[in-house]
mmCIF file of the N, C-alpha and C atoms, coordinates in Angstrom:
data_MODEL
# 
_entry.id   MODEL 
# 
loop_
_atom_site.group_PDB 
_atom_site.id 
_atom_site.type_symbol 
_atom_site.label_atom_id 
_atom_site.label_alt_id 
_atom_site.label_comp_id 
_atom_site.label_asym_id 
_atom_site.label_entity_id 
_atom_site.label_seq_id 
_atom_site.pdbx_PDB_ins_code 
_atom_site.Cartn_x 
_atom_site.Cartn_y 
_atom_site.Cartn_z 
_atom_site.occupancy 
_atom_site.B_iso_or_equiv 
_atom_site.pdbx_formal_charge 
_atom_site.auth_seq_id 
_atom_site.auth_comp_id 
_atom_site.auth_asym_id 
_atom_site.auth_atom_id 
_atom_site.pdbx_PDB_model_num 
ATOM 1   N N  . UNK A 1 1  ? 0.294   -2.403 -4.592  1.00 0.00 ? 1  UNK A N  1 
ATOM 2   C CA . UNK A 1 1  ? -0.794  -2.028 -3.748  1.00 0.00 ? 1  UNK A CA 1 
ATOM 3   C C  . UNK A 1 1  ? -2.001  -1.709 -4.636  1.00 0.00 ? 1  UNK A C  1 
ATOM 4   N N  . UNK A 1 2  ? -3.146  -2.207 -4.647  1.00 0.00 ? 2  UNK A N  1 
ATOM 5   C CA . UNK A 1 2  ? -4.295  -2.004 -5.459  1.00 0.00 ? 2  UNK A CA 1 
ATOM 6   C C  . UNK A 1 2  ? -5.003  -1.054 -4.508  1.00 0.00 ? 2  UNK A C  1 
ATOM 7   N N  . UNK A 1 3  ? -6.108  -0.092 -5.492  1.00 0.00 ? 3  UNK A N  1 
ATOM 8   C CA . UNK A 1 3  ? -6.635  0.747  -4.879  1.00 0.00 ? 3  UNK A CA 1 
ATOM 9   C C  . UNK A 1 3  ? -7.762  0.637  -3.601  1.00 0.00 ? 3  UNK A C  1 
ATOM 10  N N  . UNK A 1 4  ? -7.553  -0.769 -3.585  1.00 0.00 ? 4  UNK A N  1 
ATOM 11  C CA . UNK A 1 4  ? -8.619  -0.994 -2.343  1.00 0.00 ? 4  UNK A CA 1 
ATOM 12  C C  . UNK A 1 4  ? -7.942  -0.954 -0.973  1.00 0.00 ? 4  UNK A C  1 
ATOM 13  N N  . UNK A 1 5  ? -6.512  -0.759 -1.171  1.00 0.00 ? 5  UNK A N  1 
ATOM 14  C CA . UNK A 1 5  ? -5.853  -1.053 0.061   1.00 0.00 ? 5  UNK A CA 1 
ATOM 15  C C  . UNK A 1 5  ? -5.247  0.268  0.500   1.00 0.00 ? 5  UNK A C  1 
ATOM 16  N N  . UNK A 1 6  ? -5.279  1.081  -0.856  1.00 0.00 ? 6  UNK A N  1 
ATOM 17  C CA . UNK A 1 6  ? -4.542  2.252  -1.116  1.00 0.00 ? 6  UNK A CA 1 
ATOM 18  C C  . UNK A 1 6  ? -5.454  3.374  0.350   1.00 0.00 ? 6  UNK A C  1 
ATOM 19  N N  . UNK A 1 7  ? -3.912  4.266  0.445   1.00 0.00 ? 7  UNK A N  1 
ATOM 20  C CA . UNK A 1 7  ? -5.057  5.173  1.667   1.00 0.00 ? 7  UNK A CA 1 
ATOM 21  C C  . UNK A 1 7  ? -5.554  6.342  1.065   1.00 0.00 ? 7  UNK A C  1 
ATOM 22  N N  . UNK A 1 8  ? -6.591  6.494  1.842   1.00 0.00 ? 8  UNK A N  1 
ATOM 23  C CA . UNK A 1 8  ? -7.533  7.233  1.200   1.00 0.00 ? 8  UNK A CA 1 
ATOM 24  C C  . UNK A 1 8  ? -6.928  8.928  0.866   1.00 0.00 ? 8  UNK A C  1 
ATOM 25  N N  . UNK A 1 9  ? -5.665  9.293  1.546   1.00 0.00 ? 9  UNK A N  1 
ATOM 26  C CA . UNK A 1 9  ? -5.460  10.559 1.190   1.00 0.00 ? 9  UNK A CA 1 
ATOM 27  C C  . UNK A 1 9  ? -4.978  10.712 -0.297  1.00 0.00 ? 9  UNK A C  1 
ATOM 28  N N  . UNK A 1 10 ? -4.709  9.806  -0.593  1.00 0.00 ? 10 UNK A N  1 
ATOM 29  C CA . UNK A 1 10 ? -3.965  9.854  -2.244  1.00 0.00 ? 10 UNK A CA 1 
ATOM 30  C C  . UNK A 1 10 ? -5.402  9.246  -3.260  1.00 0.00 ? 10 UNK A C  1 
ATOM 31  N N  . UNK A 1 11 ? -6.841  8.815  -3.007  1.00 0.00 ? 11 UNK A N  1 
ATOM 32  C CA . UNK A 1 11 ? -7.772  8.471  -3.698  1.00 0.00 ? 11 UNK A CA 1 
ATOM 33  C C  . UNK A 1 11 ? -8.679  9.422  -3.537  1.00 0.00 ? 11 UNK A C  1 
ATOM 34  N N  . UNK A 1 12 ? -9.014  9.980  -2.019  1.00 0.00 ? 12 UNK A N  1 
ATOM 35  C CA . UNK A 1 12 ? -10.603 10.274 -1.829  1.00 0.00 ? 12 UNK A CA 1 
ATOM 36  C C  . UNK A 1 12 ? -10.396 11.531 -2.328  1.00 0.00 ? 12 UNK A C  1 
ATOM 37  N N  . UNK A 1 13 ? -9.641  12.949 -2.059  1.00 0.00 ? 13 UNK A N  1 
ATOM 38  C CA . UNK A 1 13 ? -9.397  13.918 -2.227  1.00 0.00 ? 13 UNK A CA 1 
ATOM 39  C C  . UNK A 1 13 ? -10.067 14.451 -4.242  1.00 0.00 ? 13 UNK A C  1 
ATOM 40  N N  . UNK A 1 14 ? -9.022  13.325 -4.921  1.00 0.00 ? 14 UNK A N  1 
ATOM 41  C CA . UNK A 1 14 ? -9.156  13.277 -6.250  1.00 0.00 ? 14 UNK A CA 1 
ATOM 42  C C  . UNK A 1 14 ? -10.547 12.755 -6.779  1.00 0.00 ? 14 UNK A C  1 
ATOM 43  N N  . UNK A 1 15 ? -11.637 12.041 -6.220  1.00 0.00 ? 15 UNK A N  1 
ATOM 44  C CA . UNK A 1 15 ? -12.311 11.122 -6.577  1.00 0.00 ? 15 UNK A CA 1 
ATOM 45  C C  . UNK A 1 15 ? -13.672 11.970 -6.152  1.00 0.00 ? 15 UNK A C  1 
ATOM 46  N N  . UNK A 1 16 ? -13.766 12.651 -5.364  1.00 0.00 ? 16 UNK A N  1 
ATOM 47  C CA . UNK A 1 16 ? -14.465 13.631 -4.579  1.00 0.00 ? 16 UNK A CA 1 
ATOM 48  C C  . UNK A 1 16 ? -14.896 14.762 -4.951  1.00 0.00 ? 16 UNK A C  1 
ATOM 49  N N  . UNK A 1 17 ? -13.306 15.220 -4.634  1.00 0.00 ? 17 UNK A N  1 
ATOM 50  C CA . UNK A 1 17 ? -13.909 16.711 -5.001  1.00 0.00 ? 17 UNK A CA 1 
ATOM 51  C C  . UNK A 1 17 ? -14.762 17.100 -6.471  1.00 0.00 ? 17 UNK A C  1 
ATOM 52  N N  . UNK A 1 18 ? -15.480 18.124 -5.978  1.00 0.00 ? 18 UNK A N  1 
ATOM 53  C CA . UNK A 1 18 ? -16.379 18.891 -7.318  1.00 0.00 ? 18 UNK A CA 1 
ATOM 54  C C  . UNK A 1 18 ? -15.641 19.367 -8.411  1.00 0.00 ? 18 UNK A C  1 
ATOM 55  N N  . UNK A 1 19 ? -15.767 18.951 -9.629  1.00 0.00 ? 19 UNK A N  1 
ATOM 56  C CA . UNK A 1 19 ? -15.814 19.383 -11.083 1.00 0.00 ? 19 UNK A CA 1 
ATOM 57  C C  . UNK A 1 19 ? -16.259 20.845 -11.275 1.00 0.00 ? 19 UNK A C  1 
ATOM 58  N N  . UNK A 1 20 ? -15.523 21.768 -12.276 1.00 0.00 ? 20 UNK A N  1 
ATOM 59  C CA . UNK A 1 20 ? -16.038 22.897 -12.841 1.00 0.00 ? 20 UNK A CA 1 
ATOM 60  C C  . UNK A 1 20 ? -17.600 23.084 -12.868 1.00 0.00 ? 20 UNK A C  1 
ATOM 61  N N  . UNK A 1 21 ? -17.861 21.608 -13.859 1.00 0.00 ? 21 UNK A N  1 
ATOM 62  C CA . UNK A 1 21 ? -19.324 21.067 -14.396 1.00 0.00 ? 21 UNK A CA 1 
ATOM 63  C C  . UNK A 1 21 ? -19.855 21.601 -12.854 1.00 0.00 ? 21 UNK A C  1 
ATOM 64  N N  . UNK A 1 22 ? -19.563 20.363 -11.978 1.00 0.00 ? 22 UNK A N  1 
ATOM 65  C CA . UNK A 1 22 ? -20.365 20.182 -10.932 1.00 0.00 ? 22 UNK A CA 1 
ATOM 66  C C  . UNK A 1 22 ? -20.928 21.546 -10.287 1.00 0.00 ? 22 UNK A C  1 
ATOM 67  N N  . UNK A 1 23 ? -20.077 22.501 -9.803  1.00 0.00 ? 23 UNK A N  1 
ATOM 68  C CA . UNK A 1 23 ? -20.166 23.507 -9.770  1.00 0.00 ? 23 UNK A CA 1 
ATOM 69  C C  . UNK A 1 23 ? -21.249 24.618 -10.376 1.00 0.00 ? 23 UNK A C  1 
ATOM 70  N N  . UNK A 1 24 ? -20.740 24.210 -11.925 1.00 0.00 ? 24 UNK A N  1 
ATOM 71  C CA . UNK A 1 24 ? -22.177 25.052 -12.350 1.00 0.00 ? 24 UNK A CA 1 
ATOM 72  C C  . UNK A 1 24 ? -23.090 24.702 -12.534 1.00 0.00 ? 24 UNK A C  1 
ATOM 73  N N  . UNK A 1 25 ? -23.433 23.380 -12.245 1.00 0.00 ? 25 UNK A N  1 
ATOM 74  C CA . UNK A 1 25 ? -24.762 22.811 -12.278 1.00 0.00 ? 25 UNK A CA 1 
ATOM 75  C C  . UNK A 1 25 ? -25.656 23.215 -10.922 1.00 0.00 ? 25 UNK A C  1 
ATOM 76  N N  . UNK A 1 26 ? -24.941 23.193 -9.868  1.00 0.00 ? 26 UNK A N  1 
ATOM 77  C CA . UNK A 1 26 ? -24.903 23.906 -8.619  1.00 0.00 ? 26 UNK A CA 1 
ATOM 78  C C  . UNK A 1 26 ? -25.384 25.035 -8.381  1.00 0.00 ? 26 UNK A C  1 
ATOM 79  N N  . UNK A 1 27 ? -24.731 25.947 -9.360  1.00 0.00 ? 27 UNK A N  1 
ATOM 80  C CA . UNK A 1 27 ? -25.441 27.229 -9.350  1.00 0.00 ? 27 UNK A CA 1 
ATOM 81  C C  . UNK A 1 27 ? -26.561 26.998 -10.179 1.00 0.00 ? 27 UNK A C  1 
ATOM 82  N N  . UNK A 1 28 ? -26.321 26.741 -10.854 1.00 0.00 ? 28 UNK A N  1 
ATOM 83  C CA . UNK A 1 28 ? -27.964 26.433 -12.145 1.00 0.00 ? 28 UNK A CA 1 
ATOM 84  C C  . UNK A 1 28 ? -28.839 26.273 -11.480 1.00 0.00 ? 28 UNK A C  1 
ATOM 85  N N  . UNK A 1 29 ? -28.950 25.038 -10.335 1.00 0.00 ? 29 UNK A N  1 
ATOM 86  C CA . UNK A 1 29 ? -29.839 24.711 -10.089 1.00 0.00 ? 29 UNK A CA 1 
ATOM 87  C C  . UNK A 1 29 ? -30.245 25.311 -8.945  1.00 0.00 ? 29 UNK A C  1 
ATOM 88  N N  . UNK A 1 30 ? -29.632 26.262 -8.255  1.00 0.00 ? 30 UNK A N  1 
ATOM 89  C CA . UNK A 1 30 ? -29.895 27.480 -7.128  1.00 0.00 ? 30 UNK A CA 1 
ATOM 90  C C  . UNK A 1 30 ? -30.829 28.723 -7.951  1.00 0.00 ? 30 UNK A C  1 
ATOM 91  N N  . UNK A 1 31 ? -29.910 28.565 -8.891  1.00 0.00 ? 31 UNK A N  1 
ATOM 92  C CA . UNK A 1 31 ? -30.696 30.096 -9.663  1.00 0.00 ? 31 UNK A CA 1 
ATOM 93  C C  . UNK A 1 31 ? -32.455 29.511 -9.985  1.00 0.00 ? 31 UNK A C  1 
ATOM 94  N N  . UNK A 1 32 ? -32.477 28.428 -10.518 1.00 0.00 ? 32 UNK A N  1 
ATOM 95  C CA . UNK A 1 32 ? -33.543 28.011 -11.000 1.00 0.00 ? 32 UNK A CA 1 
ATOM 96  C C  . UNK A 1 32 ? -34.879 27.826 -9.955  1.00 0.00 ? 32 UNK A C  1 
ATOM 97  N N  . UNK A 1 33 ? -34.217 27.010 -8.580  1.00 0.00 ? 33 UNK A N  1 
ATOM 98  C CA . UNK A 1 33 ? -34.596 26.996 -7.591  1.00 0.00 ? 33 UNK A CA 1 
ATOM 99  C C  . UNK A 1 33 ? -35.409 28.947 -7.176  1.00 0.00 ? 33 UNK A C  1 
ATOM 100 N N  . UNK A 1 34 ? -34.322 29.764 -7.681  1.00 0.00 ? 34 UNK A N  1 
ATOM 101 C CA . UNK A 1 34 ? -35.011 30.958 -6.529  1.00 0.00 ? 34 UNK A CA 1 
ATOM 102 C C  . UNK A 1 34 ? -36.101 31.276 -7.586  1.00 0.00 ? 34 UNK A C  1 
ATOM 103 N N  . UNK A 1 35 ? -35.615 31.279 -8.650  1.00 0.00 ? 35 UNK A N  1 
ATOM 104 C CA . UNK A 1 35 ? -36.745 31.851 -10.035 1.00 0.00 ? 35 UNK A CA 1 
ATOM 105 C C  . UNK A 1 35 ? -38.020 31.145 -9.712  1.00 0.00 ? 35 UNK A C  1 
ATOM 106 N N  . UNK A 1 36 ? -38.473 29.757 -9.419  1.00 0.00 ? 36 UNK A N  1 
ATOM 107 C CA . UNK A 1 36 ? -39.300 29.353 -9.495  1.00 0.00 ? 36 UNK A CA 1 
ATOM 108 C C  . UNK A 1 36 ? -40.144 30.200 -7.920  1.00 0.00 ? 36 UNK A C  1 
ATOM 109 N N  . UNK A 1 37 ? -39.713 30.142 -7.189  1.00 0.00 ? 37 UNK A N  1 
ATOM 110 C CA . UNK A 1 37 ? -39.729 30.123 -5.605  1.00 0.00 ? 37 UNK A CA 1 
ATOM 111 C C  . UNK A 1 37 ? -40.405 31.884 -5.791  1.00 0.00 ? 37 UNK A C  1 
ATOM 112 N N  . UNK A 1 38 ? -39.963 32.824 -6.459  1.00 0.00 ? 38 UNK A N  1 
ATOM 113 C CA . UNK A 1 38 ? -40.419 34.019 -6.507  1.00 0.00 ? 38 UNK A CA 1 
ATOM 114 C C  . UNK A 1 38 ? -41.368 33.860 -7.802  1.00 0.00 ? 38 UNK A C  1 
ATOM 115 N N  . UNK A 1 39 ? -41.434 33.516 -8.808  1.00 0.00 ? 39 UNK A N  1 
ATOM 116 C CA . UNK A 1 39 ? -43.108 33.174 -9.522  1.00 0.00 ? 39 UNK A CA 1 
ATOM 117 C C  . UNK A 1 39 ? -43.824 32.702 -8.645  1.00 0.00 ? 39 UNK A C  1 
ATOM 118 N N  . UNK A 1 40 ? -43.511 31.700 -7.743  1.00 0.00 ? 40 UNK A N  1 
ATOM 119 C CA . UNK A 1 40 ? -44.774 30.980 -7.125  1.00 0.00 ? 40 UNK A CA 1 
ATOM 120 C C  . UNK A 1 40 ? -45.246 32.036 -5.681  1.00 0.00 ? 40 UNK A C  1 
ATOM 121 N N  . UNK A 1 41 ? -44.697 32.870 -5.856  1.00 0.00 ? 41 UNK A N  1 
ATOM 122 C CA . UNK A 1 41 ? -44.404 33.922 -4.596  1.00 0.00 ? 41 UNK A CA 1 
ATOM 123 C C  . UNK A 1 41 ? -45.498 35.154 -5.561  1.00 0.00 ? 41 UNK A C  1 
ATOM 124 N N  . UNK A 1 42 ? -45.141 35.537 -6.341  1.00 0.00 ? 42 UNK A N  1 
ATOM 125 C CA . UNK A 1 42 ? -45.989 36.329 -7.503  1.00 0.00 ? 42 UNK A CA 1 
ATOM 126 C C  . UNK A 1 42 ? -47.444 35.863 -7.397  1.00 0.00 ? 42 UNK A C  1 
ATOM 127 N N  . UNK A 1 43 ? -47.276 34.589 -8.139  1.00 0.00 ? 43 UNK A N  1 
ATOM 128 C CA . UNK A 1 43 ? -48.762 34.067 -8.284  1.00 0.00 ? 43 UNK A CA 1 
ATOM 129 C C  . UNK A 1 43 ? -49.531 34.585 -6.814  1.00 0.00 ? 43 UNK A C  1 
ATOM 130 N N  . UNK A 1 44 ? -48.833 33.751 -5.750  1.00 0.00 ? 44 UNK A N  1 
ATOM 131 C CA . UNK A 1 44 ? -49.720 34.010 -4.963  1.00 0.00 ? 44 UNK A CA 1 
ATOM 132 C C  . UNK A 1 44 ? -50.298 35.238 -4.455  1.00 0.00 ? 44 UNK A C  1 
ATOM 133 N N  . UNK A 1 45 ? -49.418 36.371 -4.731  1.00 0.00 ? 45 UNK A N  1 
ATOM 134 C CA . UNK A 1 45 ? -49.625 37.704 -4.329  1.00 0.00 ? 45 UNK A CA 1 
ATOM 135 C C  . UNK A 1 45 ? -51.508 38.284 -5.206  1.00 0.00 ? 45 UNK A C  1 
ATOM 136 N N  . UNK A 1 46 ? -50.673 37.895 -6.475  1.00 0.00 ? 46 UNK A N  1 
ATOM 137 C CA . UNK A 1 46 ? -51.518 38.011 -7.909  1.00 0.00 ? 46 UNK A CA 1 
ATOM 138 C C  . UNK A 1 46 ? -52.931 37.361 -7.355  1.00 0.00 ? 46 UNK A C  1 
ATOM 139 N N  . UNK A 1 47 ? -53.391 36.276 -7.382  1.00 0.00 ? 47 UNK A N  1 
ATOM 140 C CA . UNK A 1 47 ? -54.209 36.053 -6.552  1.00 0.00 ? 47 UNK A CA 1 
ATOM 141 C C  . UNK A 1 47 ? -55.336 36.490 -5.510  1.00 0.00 ? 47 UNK A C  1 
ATOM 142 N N  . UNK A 1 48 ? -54.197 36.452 -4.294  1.00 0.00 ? 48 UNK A N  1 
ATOM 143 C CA . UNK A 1 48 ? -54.674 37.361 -3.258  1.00 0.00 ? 48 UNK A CA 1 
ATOM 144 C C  . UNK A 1 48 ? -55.015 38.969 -3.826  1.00 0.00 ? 48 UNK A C  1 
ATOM 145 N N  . UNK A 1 49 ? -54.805 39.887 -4.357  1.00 0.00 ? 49 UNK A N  1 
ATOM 146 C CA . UNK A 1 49 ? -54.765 41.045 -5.065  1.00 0.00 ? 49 UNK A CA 1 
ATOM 147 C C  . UNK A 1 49 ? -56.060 40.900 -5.761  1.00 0.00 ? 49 UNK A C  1 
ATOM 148 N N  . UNK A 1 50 ? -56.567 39.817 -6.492  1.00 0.00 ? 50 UNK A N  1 
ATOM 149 C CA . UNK A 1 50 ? -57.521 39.167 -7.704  1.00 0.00 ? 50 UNK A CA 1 
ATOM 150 C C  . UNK A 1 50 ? -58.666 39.388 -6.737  1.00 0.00 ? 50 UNK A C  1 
ATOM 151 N N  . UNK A 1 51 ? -58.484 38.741 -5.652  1.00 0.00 ? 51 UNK A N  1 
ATOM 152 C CA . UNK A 1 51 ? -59.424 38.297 -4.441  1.00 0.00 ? 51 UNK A CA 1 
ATOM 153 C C  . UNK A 1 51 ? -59.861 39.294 -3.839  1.00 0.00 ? 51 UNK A C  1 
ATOM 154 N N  . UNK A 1 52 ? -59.210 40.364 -3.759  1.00 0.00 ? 52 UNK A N  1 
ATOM 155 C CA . UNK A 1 52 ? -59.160 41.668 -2.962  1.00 0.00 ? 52 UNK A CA 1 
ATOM 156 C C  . UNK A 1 52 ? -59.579 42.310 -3.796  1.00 0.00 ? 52 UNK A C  1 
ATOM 157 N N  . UNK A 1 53 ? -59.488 42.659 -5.242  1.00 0.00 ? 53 UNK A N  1 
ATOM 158 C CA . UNK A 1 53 ? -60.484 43.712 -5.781  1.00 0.00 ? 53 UNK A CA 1 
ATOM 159 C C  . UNK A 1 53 ? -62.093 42.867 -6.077  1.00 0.00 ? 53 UNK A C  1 
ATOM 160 N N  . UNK A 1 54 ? -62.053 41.422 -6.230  1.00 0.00 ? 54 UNK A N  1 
ATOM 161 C CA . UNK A 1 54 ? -63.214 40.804 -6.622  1.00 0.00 ? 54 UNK A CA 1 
ATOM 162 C C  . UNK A 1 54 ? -64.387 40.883 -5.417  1.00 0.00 ? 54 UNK A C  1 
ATOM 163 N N  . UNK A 1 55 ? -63.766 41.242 -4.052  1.00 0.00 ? 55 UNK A N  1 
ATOM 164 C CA . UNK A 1 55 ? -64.559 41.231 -2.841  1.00 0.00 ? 55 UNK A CA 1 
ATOM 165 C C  . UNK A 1 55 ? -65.017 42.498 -3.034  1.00 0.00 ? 55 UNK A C  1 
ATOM 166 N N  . UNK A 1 56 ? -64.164 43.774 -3.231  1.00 0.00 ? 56 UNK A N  1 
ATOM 167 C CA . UNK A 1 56 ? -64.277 45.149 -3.519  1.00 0.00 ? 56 UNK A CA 1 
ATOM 168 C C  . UNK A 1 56 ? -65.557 45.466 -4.219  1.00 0.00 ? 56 UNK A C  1 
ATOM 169 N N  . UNK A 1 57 ? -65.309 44.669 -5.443  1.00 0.00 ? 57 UNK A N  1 
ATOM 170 C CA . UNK A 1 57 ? -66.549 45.426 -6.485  1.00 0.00 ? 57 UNK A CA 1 
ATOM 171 C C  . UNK A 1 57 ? -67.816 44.851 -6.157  1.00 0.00 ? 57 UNK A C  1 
ATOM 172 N N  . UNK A 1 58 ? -67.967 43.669 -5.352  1.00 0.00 ? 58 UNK A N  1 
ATOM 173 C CA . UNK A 1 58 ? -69.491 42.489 -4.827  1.00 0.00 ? 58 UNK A CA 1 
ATOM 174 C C  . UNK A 1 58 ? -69.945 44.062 -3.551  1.00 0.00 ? 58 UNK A C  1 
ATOM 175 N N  . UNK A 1 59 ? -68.899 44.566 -3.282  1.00 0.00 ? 59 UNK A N  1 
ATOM 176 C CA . UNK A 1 59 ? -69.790 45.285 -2.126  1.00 0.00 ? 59 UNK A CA 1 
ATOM 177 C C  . UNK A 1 59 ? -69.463 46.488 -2.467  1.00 0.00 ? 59 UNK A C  1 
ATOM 178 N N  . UNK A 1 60 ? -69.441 46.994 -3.683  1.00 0.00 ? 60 UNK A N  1 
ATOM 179 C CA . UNK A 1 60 ? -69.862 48.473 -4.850  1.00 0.00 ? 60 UNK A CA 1 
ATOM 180 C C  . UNK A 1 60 ? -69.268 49.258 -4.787  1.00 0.00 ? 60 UNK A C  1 
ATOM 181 N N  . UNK A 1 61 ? -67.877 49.240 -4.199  1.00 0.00 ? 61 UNK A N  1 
ATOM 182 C CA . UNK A 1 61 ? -66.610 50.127 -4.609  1.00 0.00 ? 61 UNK A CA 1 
ATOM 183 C C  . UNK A 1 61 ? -66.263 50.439 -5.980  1.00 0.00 ? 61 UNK A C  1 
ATOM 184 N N  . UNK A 1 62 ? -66.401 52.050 -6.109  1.00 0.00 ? 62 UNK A N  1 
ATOM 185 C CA . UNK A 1 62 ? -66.147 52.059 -7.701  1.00 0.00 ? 62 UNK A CA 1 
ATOM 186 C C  . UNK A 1 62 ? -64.689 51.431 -8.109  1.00 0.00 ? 62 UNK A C  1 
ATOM 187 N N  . UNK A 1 63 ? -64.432 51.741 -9.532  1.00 0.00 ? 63 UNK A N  1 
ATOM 188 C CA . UNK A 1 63 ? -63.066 51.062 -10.213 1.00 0.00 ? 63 UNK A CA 1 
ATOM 189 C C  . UNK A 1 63 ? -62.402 52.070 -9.867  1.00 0.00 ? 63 UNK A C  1 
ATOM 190 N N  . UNK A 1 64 ? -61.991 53.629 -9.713  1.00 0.00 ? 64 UNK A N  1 
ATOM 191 C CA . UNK A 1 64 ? -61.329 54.387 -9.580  1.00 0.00 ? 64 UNK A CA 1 
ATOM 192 C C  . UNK A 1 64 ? -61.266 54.463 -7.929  1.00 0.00 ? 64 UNK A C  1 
ATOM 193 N N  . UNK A 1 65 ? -61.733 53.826 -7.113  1.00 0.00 ? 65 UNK A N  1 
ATOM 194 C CA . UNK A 1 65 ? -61.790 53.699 -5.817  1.00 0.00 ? 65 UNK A CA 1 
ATOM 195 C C  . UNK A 1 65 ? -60.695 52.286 -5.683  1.00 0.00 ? 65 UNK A C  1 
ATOM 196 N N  . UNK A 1 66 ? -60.940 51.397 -6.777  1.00 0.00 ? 66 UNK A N  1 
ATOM 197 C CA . UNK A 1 66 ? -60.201 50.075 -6.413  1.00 0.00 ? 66 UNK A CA 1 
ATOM 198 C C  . UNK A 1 66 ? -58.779 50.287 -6.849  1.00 0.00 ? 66 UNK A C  1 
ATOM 199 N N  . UNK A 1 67 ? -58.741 51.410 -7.932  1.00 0.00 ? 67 UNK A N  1 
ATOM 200 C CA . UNK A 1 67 ? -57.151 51.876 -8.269  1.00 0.00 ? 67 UNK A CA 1 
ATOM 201 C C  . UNK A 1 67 ? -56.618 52.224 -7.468  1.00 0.00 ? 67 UNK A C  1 
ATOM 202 N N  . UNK A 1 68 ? -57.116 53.371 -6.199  1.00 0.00 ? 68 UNK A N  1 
ATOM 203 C CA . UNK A 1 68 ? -56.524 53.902 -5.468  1.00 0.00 ? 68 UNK A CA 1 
ATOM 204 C C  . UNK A 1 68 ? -55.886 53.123 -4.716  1.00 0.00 ? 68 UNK A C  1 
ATOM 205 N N  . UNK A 1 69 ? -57.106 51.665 -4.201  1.00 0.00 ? 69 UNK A N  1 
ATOM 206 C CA . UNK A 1 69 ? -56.434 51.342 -3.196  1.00 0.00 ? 69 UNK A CA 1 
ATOM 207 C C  . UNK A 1 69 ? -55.557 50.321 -3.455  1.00 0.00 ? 69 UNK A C  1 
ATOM 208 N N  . UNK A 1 70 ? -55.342 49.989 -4.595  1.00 0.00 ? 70 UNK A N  1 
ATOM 209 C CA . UNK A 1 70 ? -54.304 49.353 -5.583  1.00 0.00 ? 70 UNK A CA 1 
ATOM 210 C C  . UNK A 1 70 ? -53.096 49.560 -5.601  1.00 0.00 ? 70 UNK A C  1 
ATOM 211 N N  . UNK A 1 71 ? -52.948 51.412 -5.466  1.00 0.00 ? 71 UNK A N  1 
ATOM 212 C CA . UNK A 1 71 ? -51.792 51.816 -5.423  1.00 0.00 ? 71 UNK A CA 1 
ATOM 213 C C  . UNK A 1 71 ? -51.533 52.167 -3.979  1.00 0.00 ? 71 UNK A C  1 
ATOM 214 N N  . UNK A 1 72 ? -52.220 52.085 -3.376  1.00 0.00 ? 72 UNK A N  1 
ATOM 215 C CA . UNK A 1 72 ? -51.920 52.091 -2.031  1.00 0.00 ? 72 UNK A CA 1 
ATOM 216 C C  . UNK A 1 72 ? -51.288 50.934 -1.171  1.00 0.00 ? 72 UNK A C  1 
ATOM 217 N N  . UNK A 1 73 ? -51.926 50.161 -1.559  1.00 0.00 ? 73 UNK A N  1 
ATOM 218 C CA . UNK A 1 73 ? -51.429 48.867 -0.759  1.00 0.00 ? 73 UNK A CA 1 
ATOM 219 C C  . UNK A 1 73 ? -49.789 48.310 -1.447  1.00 0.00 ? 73 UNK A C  1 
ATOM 220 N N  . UNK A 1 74 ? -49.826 49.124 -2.828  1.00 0.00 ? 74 UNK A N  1 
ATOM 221 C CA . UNK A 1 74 ? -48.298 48.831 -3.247  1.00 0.00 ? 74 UNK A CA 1 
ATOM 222 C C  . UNK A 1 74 ? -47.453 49.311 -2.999  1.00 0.00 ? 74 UNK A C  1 
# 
């Protein structure tokens, strides 16, 4: 019987399933996935924050006024 005829419970099972490797590449690439996903989550905060004291000081809020509300909004 050659494997083309062969049934699949004695091929697919073995041929299929995930590797150790596979596995941790799996996670690797989850972990990597969230790391990026929360920098790009940062930046944008960072940003918006940038934007929010740069509007602040155009309409003459002192710097010890922009700390406060720095630590406030955190």
């Amino acid at each position: 019987m050659s494997t083309l005829t062969a049934p699949l419970s004695t091929t697919a099972p073995r041929a299929l399933a995930p590797t150790a490797l596979d596995r941790a590449l799996l996670v690797l690439s989850r972990v990597l996935a969230r790391t990026a996903e929360s920098r790009m989550q940062r930046r944008a905060t960072r940003r918006l924050d940038d934007e929010v004291r740069r509007v602040a000081r155009e309409r003459g809020r002192s710097a010890m006024a922009d700390a406060e509300f720095a630590l406030r909004v955190r």
